[in-house]
C-alpha positions as protocol buffer text, in pm:
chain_id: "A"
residue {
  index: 1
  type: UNK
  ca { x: -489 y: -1395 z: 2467 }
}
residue {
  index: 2
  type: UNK
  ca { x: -332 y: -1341 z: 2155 }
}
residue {
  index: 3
  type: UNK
  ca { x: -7 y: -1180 z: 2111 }
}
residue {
  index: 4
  type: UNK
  ca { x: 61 y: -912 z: 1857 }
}
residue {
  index: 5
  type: UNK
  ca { x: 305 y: -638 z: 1782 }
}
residue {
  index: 6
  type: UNK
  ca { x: 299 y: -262 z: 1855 }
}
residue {
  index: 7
  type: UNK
  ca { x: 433 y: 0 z: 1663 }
}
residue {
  index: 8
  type: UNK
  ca { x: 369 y: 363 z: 1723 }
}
residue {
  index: 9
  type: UNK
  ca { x: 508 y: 646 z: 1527 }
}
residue {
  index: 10
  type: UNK
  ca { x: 322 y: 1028 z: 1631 }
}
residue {
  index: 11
  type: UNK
  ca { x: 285 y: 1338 z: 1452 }
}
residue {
  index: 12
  type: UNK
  ca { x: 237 y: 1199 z: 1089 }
}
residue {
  index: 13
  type: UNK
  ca { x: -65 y: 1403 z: 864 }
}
residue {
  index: 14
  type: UNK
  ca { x: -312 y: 1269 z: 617 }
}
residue {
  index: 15
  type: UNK
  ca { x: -654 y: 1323 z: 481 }
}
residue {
  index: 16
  type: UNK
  ca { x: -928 y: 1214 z: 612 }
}
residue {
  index: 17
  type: UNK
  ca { x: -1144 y: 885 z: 476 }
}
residue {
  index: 18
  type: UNK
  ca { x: -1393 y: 823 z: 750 }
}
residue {
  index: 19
  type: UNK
  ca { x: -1510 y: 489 z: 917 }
}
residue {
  index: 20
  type: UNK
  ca { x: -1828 y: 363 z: 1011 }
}
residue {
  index: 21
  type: UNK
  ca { x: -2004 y: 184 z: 1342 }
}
residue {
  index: 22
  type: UNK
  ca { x: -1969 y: -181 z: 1376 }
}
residue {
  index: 23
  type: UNK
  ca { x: -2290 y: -366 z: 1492 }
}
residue {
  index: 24
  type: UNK
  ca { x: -2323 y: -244 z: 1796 }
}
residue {
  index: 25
  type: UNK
  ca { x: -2213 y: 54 z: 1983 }
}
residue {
  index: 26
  type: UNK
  ca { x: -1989 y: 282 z: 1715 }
}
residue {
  index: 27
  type: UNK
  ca { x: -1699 y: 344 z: 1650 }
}
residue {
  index: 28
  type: UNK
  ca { x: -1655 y: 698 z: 1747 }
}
residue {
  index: 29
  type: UNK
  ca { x: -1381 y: 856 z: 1505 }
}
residue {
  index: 30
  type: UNK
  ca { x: -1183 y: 776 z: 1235 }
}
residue {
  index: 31
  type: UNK
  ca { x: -919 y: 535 z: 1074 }
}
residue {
  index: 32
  type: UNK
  ca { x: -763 y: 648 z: 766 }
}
residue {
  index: 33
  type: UNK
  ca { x: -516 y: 489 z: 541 }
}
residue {
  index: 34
  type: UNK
  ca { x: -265 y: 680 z: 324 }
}
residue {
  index: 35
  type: UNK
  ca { x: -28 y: 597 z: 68 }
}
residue {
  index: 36
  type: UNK
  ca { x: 328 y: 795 z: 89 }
}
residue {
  index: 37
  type: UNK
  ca { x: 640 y: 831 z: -94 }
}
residue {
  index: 38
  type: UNK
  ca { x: 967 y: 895 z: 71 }
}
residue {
  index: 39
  type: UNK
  ca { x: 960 y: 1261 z: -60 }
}
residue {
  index: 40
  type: UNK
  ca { x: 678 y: 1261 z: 197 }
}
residue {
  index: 41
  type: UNK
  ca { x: 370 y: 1320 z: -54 }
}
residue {
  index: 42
  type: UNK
  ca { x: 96 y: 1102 z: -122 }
}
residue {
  index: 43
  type: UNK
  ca { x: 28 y: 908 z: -410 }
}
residue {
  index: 44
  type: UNK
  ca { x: -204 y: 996 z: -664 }
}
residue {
  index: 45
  type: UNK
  ca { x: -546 y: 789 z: -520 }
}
residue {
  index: 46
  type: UNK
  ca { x: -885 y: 786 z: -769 }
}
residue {
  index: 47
  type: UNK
  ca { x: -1186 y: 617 z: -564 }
}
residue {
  index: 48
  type: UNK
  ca { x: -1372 y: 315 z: -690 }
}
residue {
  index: 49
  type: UNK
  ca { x: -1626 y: 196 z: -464 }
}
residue {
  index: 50
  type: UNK
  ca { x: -1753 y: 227 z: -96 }
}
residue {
  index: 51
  type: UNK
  ca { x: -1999 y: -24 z: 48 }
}
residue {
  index: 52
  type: UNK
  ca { x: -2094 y: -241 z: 346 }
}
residue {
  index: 53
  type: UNK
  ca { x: -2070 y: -616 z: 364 }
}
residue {
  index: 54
  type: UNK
  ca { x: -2179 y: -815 z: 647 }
}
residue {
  index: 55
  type: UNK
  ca { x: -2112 y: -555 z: 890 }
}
residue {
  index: 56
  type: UNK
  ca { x: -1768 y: -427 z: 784 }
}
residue {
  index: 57
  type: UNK
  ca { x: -1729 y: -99 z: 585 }
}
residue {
  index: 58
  type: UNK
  ca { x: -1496 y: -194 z: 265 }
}
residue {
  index: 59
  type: UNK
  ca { x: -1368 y: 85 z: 83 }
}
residue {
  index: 60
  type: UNK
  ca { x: -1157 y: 2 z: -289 }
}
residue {
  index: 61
  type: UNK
  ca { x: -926 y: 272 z: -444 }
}
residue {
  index: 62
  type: UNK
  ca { x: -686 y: 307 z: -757 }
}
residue {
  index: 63
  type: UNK
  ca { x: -356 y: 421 z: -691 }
}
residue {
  index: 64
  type: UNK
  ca { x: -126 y: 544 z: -952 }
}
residue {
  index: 65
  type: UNK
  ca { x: 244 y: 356 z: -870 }
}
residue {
  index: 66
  type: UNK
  ca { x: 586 y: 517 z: -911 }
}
residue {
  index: 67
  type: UNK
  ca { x: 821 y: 263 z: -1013 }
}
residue {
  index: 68
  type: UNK
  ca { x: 1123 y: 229 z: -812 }
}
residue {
  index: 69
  type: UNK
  ca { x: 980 y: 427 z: -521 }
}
residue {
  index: 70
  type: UNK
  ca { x: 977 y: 337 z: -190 }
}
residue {
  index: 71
  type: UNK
  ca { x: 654 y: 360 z: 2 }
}
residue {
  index: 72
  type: UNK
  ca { x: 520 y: 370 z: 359 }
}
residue {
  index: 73
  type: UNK
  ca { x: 133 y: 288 z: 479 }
}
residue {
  index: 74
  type: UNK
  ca { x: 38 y: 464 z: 712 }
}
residue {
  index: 75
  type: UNK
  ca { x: -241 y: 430 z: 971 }
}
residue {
  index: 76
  type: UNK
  ca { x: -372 y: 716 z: 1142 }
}
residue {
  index: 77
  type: UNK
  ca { x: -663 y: 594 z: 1463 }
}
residue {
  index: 78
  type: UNK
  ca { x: -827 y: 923 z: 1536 }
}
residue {
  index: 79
  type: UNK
  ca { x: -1035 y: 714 z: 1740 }
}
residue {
  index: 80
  type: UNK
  ca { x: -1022 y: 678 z: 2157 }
}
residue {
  index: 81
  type: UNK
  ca { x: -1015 y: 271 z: 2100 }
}
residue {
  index: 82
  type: UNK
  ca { x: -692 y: 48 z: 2055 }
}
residue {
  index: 83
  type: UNK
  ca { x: -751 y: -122 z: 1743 }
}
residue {
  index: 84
  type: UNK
  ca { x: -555 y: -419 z: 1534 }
}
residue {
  index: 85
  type: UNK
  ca { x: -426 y: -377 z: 1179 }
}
residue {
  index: 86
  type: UNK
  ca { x: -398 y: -682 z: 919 }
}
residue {
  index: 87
  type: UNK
  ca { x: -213 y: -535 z: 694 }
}
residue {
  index: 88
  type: UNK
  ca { x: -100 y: -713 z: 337 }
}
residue {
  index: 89
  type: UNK
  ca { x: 72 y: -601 z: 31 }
}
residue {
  index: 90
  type: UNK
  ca { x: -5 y: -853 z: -289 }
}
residue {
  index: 91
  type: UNK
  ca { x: -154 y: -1117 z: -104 }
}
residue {
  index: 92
  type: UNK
  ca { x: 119 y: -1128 z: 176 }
}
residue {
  index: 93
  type: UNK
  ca { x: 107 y: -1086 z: 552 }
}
residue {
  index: 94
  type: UNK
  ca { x: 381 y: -769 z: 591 }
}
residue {
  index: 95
  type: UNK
  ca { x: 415 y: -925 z: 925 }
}
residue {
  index: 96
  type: UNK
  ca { x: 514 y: -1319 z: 844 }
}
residue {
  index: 97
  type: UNK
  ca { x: 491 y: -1287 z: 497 }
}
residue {
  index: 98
  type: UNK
  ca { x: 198 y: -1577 z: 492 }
}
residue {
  index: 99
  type: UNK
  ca { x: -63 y: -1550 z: 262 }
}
residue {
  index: 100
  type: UNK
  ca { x: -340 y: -1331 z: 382 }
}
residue {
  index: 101
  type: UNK
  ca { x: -704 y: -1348 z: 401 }
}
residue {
  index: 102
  type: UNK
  ca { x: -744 y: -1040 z: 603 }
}
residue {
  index: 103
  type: UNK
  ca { x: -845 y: -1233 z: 932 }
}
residue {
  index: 104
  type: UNK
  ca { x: -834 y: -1196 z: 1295 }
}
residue {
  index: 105
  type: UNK
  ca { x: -649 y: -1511 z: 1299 }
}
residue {
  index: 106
  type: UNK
  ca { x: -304 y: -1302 z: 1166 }
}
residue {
  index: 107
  type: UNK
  ca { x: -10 y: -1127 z: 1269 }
}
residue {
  index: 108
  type: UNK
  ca { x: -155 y: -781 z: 1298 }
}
residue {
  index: 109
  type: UNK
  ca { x: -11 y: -463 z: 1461 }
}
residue {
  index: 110
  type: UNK
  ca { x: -175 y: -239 z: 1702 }
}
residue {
  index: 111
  type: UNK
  ca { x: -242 y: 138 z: 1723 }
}
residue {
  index: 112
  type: UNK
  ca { x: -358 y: 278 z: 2070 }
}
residue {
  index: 113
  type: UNK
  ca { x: -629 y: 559 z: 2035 }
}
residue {
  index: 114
  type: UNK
  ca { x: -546 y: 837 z: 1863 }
}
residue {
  index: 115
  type: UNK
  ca { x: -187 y: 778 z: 1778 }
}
residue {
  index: 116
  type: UNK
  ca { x: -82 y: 732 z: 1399 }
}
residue {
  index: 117
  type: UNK
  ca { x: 165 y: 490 z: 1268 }
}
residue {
  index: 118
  type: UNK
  ca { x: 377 y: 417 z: 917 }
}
residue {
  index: 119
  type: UNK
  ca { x: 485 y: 72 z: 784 }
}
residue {
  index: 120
  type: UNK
  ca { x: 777 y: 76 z: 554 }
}
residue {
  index: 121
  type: UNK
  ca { x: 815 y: -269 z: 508 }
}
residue {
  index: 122
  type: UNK
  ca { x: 824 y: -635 z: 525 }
}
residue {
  index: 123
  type: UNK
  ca { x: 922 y: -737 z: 896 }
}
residue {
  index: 124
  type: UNK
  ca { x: 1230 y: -977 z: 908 }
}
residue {
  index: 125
  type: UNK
  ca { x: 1290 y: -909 z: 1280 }
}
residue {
  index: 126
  type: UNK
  ca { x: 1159 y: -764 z: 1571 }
}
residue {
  index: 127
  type: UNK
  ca { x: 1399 y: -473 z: 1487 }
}
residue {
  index: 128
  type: UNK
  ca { x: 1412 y: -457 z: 1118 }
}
residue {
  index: 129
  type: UNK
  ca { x: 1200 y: -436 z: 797 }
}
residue {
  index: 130
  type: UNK
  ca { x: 1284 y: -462 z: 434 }
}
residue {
  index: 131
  type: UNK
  ca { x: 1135 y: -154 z: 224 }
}
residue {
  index: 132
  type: UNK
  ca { x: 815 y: -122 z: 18 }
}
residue {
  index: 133
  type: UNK
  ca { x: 925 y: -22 z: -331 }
}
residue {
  index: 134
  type: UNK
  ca { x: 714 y: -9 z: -623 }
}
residue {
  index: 135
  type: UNK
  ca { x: 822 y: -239 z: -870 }
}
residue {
  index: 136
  type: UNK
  ca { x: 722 y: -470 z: -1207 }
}
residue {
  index: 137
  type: UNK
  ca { x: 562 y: -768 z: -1106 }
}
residue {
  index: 138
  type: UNK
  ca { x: 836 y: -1067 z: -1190 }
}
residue {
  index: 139
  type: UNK
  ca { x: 1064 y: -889 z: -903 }
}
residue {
  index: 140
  type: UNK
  ca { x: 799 y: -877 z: -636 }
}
residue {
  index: 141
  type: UNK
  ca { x: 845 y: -1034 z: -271 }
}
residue {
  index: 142
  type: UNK
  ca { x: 542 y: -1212 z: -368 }
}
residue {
  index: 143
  type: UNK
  ca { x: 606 y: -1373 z: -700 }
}
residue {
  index: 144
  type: UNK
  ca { x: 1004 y: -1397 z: -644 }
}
residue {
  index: 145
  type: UNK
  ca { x: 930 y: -1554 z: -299 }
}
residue {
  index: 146
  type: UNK
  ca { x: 563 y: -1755 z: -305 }
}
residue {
  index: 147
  type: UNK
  ca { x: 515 y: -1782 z: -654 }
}
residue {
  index: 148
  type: UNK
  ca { x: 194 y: -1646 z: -562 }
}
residue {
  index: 149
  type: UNK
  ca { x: 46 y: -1367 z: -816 }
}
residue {
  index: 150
  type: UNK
  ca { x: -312 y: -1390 z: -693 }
}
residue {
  index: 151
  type: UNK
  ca { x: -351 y: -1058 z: -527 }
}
residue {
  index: 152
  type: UNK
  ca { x: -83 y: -884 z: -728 }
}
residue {
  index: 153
  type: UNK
  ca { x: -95 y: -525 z: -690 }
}
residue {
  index: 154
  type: UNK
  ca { x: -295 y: -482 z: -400 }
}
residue {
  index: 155
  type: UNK
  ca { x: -262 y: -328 z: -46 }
}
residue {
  index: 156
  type: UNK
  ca { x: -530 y: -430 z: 153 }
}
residue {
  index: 157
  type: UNK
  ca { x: -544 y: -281 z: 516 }
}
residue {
  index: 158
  type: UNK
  ca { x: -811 y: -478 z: 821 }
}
residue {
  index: 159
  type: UNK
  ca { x: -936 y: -324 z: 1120 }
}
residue {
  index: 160
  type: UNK
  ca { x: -1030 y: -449 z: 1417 }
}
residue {
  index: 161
  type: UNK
  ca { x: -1172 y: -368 z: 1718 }
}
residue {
  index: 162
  type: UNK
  ca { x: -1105 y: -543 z: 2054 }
}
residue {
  index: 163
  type: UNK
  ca { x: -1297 y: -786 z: 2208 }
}
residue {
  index: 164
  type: UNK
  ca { x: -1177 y: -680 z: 2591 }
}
residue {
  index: 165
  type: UNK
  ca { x: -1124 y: -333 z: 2547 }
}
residue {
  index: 166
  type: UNK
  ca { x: -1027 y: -221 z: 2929 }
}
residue {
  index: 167
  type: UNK
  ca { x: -677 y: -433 z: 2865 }
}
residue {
  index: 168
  type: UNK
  ca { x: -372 y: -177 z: 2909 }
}
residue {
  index: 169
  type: UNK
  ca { x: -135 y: -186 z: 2620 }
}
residue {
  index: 170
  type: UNK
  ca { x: 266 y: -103 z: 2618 }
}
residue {
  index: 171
  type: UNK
  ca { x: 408 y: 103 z: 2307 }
}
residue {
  index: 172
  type: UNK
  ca { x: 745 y: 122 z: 2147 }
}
residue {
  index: 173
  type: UNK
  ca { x: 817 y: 427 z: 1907 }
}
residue {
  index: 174
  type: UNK
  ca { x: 984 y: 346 z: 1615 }
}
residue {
  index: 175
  type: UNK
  ca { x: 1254 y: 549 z: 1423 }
}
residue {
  index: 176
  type: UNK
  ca { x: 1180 y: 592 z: 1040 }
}
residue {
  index: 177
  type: UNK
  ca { x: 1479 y: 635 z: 787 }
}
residue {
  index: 178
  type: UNK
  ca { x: 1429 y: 639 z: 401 }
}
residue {
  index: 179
  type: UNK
  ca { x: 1689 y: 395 z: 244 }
}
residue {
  index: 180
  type: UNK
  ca { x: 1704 y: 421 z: -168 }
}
residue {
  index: 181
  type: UNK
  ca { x: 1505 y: 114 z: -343 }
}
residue {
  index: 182
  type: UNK
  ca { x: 1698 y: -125 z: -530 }
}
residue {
  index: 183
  type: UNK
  ca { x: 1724 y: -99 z: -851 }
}
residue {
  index: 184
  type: UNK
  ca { x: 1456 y: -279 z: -1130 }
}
residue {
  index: 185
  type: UNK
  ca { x: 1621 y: -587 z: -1263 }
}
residue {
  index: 186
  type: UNK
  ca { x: 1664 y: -639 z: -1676 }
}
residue {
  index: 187
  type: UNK
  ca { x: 1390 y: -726 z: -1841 }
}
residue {
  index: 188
  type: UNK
  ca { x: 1598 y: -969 z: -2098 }
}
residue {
  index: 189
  type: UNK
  ca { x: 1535 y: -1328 z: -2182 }
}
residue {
  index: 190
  type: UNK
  ca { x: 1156 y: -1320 z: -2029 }
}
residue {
  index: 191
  type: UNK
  ca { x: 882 y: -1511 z: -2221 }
}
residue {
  index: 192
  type: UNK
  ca { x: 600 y: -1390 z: -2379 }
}
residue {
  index: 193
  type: UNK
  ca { x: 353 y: -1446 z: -2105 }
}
residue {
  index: 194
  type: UNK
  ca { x: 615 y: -1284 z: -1864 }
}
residue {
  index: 195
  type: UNK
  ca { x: 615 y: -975 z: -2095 }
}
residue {
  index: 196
  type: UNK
  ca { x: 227 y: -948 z: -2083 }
}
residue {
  index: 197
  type: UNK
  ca { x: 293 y: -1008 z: -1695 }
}
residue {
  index: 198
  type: UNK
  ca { x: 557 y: -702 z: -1639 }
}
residue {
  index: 199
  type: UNK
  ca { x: 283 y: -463 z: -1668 }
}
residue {
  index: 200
  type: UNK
  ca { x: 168 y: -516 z: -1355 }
}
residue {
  index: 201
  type: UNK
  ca { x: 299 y: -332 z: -1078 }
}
residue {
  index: 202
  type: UNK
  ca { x: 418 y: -543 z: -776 }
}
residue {
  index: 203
  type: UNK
  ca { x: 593 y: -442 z: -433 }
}
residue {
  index: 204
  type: UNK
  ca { x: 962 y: -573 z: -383 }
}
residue {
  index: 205
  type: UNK
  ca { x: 1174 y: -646 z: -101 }
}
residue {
  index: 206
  type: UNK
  ca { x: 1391 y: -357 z: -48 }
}
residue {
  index: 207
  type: UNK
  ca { x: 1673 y: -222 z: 181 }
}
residue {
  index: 208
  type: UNK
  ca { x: 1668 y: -312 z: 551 }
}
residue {
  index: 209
  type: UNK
  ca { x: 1548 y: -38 z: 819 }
}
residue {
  index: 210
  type: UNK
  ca { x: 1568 y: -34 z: 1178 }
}
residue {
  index: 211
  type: UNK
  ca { x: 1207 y: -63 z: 1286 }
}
residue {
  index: 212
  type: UNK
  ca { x: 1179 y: -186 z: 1690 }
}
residue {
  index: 213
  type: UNK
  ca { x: 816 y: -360 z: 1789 }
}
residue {
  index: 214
  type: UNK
  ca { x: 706 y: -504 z: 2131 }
}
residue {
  index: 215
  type: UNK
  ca { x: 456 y: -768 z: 2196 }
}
residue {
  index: 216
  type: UNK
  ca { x: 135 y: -709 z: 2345 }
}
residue {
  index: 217
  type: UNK
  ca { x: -191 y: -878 z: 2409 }
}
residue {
  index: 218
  type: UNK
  ca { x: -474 y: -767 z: 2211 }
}
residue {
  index: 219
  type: UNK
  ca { x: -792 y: -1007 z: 2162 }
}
residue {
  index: 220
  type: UNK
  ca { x: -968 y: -905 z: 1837 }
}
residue {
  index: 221
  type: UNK
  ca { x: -1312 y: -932 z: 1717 }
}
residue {
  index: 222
  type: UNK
  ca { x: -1349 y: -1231 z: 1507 }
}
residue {
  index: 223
  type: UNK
  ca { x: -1511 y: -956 z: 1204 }
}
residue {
  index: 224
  type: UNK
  ca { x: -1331 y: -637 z: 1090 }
}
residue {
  index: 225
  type: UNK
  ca { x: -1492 y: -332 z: 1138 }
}
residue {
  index: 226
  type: UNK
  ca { x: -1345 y: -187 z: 807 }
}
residue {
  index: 227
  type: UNK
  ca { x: -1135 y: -306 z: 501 }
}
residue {
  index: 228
  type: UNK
  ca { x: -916 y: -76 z: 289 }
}
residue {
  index: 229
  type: UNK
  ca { x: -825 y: -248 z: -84 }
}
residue {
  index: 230
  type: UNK
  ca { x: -611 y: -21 z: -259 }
}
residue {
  index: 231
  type: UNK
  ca { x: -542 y: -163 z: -624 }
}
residue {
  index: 232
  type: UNK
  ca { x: -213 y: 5 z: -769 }
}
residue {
  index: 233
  type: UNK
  ca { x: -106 y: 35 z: -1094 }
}
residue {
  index: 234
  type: UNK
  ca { x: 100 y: 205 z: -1347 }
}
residue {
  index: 235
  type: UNK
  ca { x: 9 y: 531 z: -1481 }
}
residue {
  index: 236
  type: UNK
  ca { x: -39 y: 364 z: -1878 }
}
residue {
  index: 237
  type: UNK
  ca { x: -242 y: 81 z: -1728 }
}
residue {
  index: 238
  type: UNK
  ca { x: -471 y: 322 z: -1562 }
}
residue {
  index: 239
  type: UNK
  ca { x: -509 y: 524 z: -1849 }
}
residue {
  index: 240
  type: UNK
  ca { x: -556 y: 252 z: -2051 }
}
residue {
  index: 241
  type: UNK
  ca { x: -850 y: 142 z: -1819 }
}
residue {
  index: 242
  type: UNK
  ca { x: -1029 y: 444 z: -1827 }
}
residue {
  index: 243
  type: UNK
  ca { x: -942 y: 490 z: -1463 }
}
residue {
  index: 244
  type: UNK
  ca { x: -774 y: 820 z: -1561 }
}
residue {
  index: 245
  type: UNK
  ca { x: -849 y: 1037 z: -1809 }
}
residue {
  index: 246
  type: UNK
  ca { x: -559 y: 1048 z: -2000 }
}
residue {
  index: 247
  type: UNK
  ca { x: -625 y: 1240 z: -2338 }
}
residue {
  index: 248
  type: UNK
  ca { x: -327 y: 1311 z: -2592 }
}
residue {
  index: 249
  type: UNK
  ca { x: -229 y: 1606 z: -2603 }
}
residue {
  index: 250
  type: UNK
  ca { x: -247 y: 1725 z: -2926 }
}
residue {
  index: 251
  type: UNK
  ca { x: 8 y: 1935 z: -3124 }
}
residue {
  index: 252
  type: UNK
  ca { x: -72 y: 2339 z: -3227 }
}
residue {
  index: 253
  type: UNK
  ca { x: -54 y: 2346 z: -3677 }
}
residue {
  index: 254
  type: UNK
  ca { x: 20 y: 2669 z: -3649 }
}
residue {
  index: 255
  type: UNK
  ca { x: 286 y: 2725 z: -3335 }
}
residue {
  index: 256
  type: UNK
  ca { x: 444 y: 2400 z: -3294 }
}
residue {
  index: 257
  type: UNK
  ca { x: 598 y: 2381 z: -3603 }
}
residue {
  index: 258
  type: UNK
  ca { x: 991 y: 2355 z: -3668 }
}
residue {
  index: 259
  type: UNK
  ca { x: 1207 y: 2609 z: -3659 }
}
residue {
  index: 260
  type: UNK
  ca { x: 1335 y: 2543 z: -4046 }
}
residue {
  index: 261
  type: UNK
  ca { x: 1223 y: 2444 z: -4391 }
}
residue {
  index: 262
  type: UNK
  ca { x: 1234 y: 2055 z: -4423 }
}
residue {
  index: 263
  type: UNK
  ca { x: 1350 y: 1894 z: -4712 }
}
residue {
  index: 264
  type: UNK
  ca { x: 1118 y: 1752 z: -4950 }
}
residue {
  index: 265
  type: UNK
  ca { x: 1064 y: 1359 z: -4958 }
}
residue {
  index: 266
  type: UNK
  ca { x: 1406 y: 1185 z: -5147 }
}
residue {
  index: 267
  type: UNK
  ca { x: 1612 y: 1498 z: -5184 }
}
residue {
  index: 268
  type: UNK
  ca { x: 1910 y: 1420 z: -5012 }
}
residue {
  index: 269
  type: UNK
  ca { x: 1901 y: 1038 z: -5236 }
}
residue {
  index: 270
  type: UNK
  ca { x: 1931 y: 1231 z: -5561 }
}
């Protein structure tokens, strides 16, 4: 038996992105991931590509980021199974903050049969986690912390099924707040390759929040059932992509001129 935490918060709305049977009997429902801000909206999300590999459903999406806004993922199993979420933000395990293949090996949290649930941020306790914000790369949890960059921007979300699934499982409710996000630090004094660098988005490790878990048992399949990857960036760098279409808006000759003659070129040097 493995142990893994539980966290369970009801009631929470989002739309629909549908799962997909595992070899073997299906999966009978859904499991969605969504993206929100503190305001309670979701994030602007552009699809990319949907396909199957070796028996788990992957699903990639573009995500345009909000800097200095604190986010929440949230998991809603509209499924009758308990499943197991790995769940990592650039690279990192949100539970131990290890690097993170996505495997059934990992800290993952568990969501009983049609219940939701919302992850603010990176667990420091078994009562408290440090907020999500949206942030420039160099002050990341990631980069600040690992020096690791190599799945910058990315929040990458594994489901499991379980192996026994007849095992009873205790909850704990958790209480959501919405602290402010720290501030971006000062971009002074960085190098040129850290300039190129700061225009990737990156997740930092905001204010603390009272989040309780409790420890169940939960033996996972050793392959996911689905993967998530949701690839954030800034609004420019998507434009500049071509992952939005983000025309100029071009000014009116006729009605957007000033208000008053200008002068002509050199009159006021005479």
């Amino acid at each position: 038996m493995r142990t893994i935490l539980a966290i369970i918060t009801a009631g929470i709305m989002m739309a629909a992105a549908p799962a997909y049977p595992h070899t073997g009997d299906g999966l009978r429902g859904e499991v969605n991931v969504t993206i929100v801000s503190d305001r309670g909206s979701a994030f602007l999300v552009i699809p990319h590509k949907d396909f199957w590999s070796k028996g788990t459903h992957v699903m990639k999406r573009y995500l345009e980021a909000e800097k200095r806004e604190n986010y929440g993922i949230i998991v809603r199993n509209t499924t009758n199974e308990k499943i197991g979420v790995v769940i990592a933000v650039d690279g990192r395990n949100i539970i131990s903050g290890k690097r993170s293949d996505l495997a059934s090996t990992e800290d993952m949290y568990i969501i009983s049969g049609n219940e939701n649930a919302r992850y603010d941020g990176w667990r420091t306790s078994k009562n408290t986690v440090n907020r999500f914000y949206f942030t420039d790369s160099d002050d990341s949890y990631a980069l600040k912390t690992f020096k690791d960059s190599s799945a910058m921007g990315v929040i990458a979300v594994a489901v499991y099924r379980e192996r026994n699934r007849t095992q009873p499982l205790s909850q704990l409710k958790m209480q959501n707040t919405s602290p402010a996000a720290p501030s971006a630090k000062s971009g002074a004094g960085r190098s040129a390759s850290e300039a190129k660098r700061d225009e990737a988005a990156g997740t930092g490790f905001g204010d603390e929040q009272y989040s309780p878990v409790t420890r169940v048992d939960f033996v996972p399949e050793h392959s996911p059932i689905q993967k998530t990857l949701i690839k954030y960036e800034w609004r420019e760098v998507l434009c500049r992509k071509g992952i939005l279409a983000c025309e100029e808006i071009t000014s009116n000759r006729l009605w957007d001129d000033s208000e008053f003659a200008p002068y002509p070129p050199g009159y006021r040097d005479r």
